[in-house]
Steps between C-alpha positions, in 0.01 A plus 500: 500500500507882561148628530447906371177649700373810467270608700395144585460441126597223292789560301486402112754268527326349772149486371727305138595292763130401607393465147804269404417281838114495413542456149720156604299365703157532317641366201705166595303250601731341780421732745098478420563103499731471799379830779178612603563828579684821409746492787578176395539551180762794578692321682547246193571735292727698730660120537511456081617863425667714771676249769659242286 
């Protein structure tokens, strides 16, 4: 993924990107059932949604 910085700011895209992650993860309970943190739960959903 191409990141866009400005000025050491978050691009829009990128901050869609955050909310879209966030939003994923706070509202399917797999990852609140199955990881007990937020790194972990990343990496699940980076598992589930980007790598496969």
């Amino acid at each position: 993924m191409m990141r866009t910085r400005n000025q050491g700011n978050v691009s829009v895209k990128d901050e869609n990107m955050y909310v879209k992650i966030k939003h994923d993860i706070e509202n399917d309970t797999y990852y609140q059932q199955n990881f007990s943190n937020d790194g972990e739960k990343f990496v699940a959903w980076y598992l589930r949604n980007i790598h496969s």
